[in-house]
C-alpha positions as CSV (number, residue, x, y, z in Angstrom):
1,X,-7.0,-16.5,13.9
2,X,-9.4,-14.3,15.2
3,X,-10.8,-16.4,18.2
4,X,-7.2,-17.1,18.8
5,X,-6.0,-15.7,22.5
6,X,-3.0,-13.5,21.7
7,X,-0.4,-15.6,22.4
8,X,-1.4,-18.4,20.6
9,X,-2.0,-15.6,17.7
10,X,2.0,-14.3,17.6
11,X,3.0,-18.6,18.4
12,X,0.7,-19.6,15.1
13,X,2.2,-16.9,13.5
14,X,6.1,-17.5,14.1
15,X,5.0,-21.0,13.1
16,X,3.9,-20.2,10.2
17,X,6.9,-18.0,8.8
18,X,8.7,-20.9,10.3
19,X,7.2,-23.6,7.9
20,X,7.2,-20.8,4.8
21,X,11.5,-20.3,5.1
22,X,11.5,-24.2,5.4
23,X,8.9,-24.4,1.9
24,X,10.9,-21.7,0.2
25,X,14.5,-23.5,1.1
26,X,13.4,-26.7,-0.5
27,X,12.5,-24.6,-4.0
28,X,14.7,-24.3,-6.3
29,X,12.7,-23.0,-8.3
30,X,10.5,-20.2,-5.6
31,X,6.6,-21.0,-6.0
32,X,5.2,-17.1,-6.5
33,X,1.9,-18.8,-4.3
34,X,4.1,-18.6,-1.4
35,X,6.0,-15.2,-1.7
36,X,2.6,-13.2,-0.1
37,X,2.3,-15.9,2.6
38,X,5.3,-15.1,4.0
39,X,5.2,-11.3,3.8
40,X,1.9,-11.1,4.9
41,X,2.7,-13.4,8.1
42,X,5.1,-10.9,8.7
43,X,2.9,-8.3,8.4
44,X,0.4,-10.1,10.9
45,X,3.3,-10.9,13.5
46,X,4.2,-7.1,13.3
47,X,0.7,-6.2,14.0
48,X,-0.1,-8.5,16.8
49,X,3.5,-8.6,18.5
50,X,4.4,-4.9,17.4
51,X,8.1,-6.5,17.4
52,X,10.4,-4.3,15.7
53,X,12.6,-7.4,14.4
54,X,9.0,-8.8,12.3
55,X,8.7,-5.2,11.0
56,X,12.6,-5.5,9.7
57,X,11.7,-9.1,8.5
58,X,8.7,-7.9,6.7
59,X,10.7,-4.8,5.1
60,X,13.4,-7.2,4.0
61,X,11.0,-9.9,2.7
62,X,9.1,-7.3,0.5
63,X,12.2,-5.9,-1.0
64,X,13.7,-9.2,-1.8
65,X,10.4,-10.5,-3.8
66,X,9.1,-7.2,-5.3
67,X,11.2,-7.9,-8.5
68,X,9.5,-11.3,-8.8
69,X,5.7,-10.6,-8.4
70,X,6.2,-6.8,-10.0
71,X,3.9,-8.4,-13.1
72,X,1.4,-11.0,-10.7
73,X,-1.5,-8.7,-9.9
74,X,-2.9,-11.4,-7.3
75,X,0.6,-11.4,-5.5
76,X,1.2,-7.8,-5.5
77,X,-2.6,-7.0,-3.8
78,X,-1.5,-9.5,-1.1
79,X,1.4,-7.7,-0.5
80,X,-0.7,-4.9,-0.8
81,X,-2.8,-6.1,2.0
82,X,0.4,-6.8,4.1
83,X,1.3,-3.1,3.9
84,X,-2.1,-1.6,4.9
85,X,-1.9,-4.1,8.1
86,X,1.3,-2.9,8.8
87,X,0.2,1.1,8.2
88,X,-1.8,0.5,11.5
89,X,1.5,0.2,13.8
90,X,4.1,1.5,11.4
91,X,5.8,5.2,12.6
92,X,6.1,5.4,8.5
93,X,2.2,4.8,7.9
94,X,2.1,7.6,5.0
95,X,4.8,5.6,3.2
96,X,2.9,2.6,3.9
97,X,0.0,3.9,3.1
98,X,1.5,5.3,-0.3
99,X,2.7,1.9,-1.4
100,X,-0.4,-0.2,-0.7
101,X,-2.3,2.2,-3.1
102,X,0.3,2.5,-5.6
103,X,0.7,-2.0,-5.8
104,X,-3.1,-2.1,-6.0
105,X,-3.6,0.3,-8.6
106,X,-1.1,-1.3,-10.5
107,X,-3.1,-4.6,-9.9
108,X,-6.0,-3.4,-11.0
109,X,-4.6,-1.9,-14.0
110,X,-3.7,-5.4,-14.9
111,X,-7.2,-6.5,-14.9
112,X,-7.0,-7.5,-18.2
113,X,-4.6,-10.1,-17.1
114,X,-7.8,-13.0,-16.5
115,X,-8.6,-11.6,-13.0
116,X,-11.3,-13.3,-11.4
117,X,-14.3,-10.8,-9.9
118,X,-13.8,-11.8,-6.7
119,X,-9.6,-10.8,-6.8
120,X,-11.0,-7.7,-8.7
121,X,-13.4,-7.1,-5.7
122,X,-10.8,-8.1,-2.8
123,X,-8.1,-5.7,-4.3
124,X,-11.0,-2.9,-4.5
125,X,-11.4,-4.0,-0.9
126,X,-7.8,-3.7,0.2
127,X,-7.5,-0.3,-1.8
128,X,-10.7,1.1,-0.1
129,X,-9.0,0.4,3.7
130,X,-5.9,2.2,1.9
131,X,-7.4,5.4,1.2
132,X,-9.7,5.4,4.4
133,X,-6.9,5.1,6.2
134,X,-5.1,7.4,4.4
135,X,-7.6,9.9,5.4
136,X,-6.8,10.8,8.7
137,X,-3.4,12.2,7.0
138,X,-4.0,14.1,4.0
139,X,-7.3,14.8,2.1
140,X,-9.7,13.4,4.0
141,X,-13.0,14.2,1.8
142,X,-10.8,12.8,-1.3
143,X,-9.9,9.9,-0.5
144,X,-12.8,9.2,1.7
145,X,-15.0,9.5,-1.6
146,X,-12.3,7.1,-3.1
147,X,-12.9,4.6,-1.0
148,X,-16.3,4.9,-1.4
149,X,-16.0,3.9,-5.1
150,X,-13.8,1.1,-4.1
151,X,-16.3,-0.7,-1.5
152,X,-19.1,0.3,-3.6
153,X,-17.1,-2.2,-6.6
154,X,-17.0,-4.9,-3.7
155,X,-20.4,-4.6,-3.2
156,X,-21.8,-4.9,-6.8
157,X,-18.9,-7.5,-8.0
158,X,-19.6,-10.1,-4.3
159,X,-23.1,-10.5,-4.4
160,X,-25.0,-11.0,-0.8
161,X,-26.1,-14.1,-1.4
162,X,-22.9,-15.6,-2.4
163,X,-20.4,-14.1,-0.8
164,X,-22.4,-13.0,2.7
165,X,-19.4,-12.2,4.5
166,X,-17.4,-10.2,2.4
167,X,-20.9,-8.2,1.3
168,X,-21.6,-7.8,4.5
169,X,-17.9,-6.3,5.6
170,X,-17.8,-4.0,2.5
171,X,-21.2,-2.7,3.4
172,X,-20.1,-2.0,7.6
173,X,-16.9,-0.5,5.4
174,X,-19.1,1.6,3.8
175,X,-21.2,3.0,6.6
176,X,-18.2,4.0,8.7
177,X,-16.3,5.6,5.5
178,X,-20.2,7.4,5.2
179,X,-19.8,8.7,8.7
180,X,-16.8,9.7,8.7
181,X,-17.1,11.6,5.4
182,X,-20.3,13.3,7.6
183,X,-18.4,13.9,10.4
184,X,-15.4,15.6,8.7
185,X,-18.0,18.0,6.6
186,X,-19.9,19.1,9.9
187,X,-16.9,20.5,11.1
């Protein structure tokens, strides 16, 4: 995805939500696994294409499964995840913003639920890009400190050595959140 030239990118990705209708019409029975696929490939497509009609598609797609993931703590942080790519582009990034947060704290409130540590530490990672970028529109020192907390989970729950990339990405997240947080109480 990321070496990707941008074409290809927005191609793979109409592919993709191509093959995941075609999946989800042969299921009678919807498999949950591939509800976040499709929302979150929506939320990509938006984010690379910025085309208003994956936007829509990505709106519909959430309100259409949120009743059947509400009590899937792995599914909702995806979704979560798909709404935090989306705040990047979306004119309603607050709202965006708002409901990323709101769908991982629920997640992590179901913990309990036999959530691995890595899920545990991904949806602390998804929730710490919520509130960082939720500081450059309301509280910044708050919810800079709260995402803080959530990388600083991500770095004692993935250790170095066994996770090197996603240690390595919560600690970049951490010294940017760090600057900013200096940045915003020198002025």
């Amino acid at each position: 995805y990321i070496l990707s030239p941008f074409k290809n990118r927005e191609e793979n990705l109409r592919t993709a939500i191509a093959y995941f209708k075609k999946a989800e019409a042969l299921r009678e029975n919807l498999n949950l696994e591939i509800l976040p696929s499709i929302i979150y490939a929506y939320g990509m497509l938006f984010d690379v294409s910025h085309d208003p009609e994956a936007l829509k598609n990505f709106k519909t797609a959430v309100s259409a499964y949120q009743s059947k993931i509400a009590d899937n703590p792995a599914l909702l942080s995806e979704i979560a995840g798909a709404y935090i790519m989306v705040s990047g582009v979306d004119e309603e990034k607050e709202k965006s913003l708002r409901t990323a947060i709101a769908l991982l704290k629920k997640s992590l409130k179901q913990k309990k639920r036999a959530i691995s540590d890595t899920r545990f530490a991904m949806m602390n990672f998804f929730l710490g890009k919520a509130y960082f970028r939720m500081a450059e529109l309301e509280n910044p020192e708050q919810n800079l400190k709260s995402a803080i907390s959530c990388f600083d989970i991500v770095v004692n729950k993935m250790p170095e050595k066994v996770y090197p990339i996603d240690y390595t990405e919560a600690m970049l997240e951490l010294g940017i959140v760090y600057l900013q947080l200096h940045q915003i109480s020198s002025d």
